[in-house]
N, C-alpha and C positions, 0 to 999 in steps of 0.2 A: 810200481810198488808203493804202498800208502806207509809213510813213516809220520804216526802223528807226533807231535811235539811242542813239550810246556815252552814257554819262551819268558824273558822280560824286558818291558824296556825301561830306559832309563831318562832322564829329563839332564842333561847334563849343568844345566844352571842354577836348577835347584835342588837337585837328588830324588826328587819325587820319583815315583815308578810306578809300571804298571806288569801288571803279571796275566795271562791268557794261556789259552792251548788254541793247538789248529788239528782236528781231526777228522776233515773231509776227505773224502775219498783219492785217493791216488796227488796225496798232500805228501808235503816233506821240506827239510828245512830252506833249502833254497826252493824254492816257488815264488817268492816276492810279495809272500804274505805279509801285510803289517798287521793289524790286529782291527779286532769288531767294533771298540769304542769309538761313538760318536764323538767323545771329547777330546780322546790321543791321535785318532787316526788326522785328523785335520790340525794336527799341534804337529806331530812328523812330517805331515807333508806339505806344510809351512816353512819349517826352519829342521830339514834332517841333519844335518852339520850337529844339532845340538841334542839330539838322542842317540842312546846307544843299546843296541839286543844282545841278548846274551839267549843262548838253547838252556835250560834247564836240564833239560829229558826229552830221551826218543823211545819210543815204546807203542803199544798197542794205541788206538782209539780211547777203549776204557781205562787201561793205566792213566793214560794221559788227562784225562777227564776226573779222575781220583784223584791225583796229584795236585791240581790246579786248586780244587776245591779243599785240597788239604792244605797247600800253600796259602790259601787268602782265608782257613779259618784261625790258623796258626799265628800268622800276623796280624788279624784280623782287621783287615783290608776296609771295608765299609768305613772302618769309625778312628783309622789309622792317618795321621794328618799327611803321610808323606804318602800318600797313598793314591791313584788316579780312580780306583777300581772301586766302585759305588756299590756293591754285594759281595757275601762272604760266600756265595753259590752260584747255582746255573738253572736253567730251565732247561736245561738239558737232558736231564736226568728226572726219574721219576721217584716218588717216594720209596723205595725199594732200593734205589739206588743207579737203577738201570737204567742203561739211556736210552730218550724217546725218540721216534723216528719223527723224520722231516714231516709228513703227514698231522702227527699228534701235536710239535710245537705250532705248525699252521693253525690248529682248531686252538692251541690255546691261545694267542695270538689273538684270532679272528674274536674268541670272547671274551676278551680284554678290552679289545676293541670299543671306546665310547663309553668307557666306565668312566662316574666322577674318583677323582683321585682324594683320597682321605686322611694324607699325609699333613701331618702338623704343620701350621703354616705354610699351608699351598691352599688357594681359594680358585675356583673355576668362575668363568662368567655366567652372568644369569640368565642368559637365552642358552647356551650349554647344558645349565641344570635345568633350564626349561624343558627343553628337547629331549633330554635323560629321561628326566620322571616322564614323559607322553612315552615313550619306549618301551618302559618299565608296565605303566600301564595297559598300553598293546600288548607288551609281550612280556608278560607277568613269568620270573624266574622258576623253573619247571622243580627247582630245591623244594619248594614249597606251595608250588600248585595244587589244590586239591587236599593241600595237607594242615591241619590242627594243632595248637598246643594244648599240653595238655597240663591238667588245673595246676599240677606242681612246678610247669614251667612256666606256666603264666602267674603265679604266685612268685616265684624266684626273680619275672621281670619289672615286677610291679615293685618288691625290693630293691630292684638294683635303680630303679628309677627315682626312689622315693627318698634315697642314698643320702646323708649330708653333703653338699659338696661346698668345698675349701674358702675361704676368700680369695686365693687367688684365681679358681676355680670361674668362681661368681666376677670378678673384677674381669676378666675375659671375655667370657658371657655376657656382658654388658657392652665391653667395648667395642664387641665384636655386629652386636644388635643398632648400638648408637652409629656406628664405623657405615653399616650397610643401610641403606635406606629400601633395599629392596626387600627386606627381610617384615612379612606380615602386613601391616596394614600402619607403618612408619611414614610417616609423610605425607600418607593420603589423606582425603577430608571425601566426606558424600557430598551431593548436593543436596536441595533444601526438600525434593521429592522423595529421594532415599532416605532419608531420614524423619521425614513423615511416615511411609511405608514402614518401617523397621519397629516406629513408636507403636502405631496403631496394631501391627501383628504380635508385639511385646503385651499388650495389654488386653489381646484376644486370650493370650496362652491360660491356661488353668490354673486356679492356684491353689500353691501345694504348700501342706502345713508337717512341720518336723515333728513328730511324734513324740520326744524326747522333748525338746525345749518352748516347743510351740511355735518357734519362727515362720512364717510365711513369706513365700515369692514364689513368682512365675519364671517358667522355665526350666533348663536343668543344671544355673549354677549351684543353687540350693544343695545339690549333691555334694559337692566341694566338703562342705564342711558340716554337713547336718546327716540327717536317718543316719543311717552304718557310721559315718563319723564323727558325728556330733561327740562334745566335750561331756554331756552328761548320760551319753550312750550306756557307758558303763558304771553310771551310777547306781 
């Protein structure tokens, strides 16, 4: 008979805690479950002497699964210093509230799998994001395969791009550019070939005159700041 149930446990030296449910199949409080976290389950079975569980609730699967997530948004567990429990939720559950089957967390899982992570101050290696963007490329995200923005959202990104951003903002930005040396073309130099080649097709390119203020150059910096933007566009 399956008894699922909330539990928590305790860190007896610092008071810190941590809170779970167990709601596998033909589970119950004595089974000799300790819990999913990577962090606690190897702290209890280090030093058990020095935690302690306490049942919360015994109830269905889904009560149990409610509970928990109501218990950690309550307290709100993620951003709570005493707290072991790194989310206020579960993948468990779908947005509906229902809970997903073993089959559905495997797939999302599996496409989780080998994402760069975007988390504030966590940086990935750069044969990692190598790898990622060649991926990405092969196997272009099907969200938007085949599909268009359209002029008012691409008008809204070009806003959000063109955005002030802050001094500290920019002091970041910066450090983060100086900090990486992998980042663009930081630290490399061409050789004396490449840079003959680069001169001479620089000087083949056409040259284009701003309509508005009359400036001239080759290429397509000249866009930056002249035709459509130029200063005296809307003069």
């Amino acid at each position: 008979m399956t008894q699922a149930f909330v539990y928590r446990w305790t860190e007896l030296s610092t008071g810190k805690w941590y809170i779970g449910s167990h709601t596998s199949k033909g589970c119950h409080p004595d089974d000799g479950y300790i819990c999913s976290s990577r962090i606690v389950k190897p702290l209890i079975l280090s030093n058990p002497d020095n935690w302690s569980r306490v049942i919360l609730a015994i109830g269905s699967p889904l009560d149990m699964r409610q509970l928990e997530t109501e218990l950690l948004i309550n307290s709100n567990a993620s951003h709570n210093p005493m707290s072991y429990n790194l989310t206020n939720g579960s993948i468990k559950f779908s947005r509906s509230r229902r809970p997903l089957s073993e089959q559905a967390r495997k797939k999302i899982s599996q496409a989780h799998r080998g994402r760069v992570s975007n988390r504030k101050g966590q940086r990935q290696p750069p044969e990692f994001v190598a790898a990622h963007r060649q991926r990405m490329l092969a196997n272009p995200p099907r969200a938007m395969l085949g599909r268009h923005h359209t002029e008012e959202a691409k008008k809204k990104i070009a806003e959000y791009q063109r955005r002030p951003k802050s001094p500290e903002t920019r002091a970041r930005m910066s450090q983060a550019q100086s900090s990486n040396p992998t980042l663009g073309m930081l630290g490399k130099t061409h050789n004396e070939d490449t840079r003959t080649q680069m001169s001479e097709s620089a000087r083949n390119l056409p040259l284009k005159t701003c309509p508005h203020c009359g400036f001239e150059s080759r290429g397509n910096a000249i866009y930056r700041y002249h035709f459509d933007r130029c200063k005296l566009a809307s003069k």
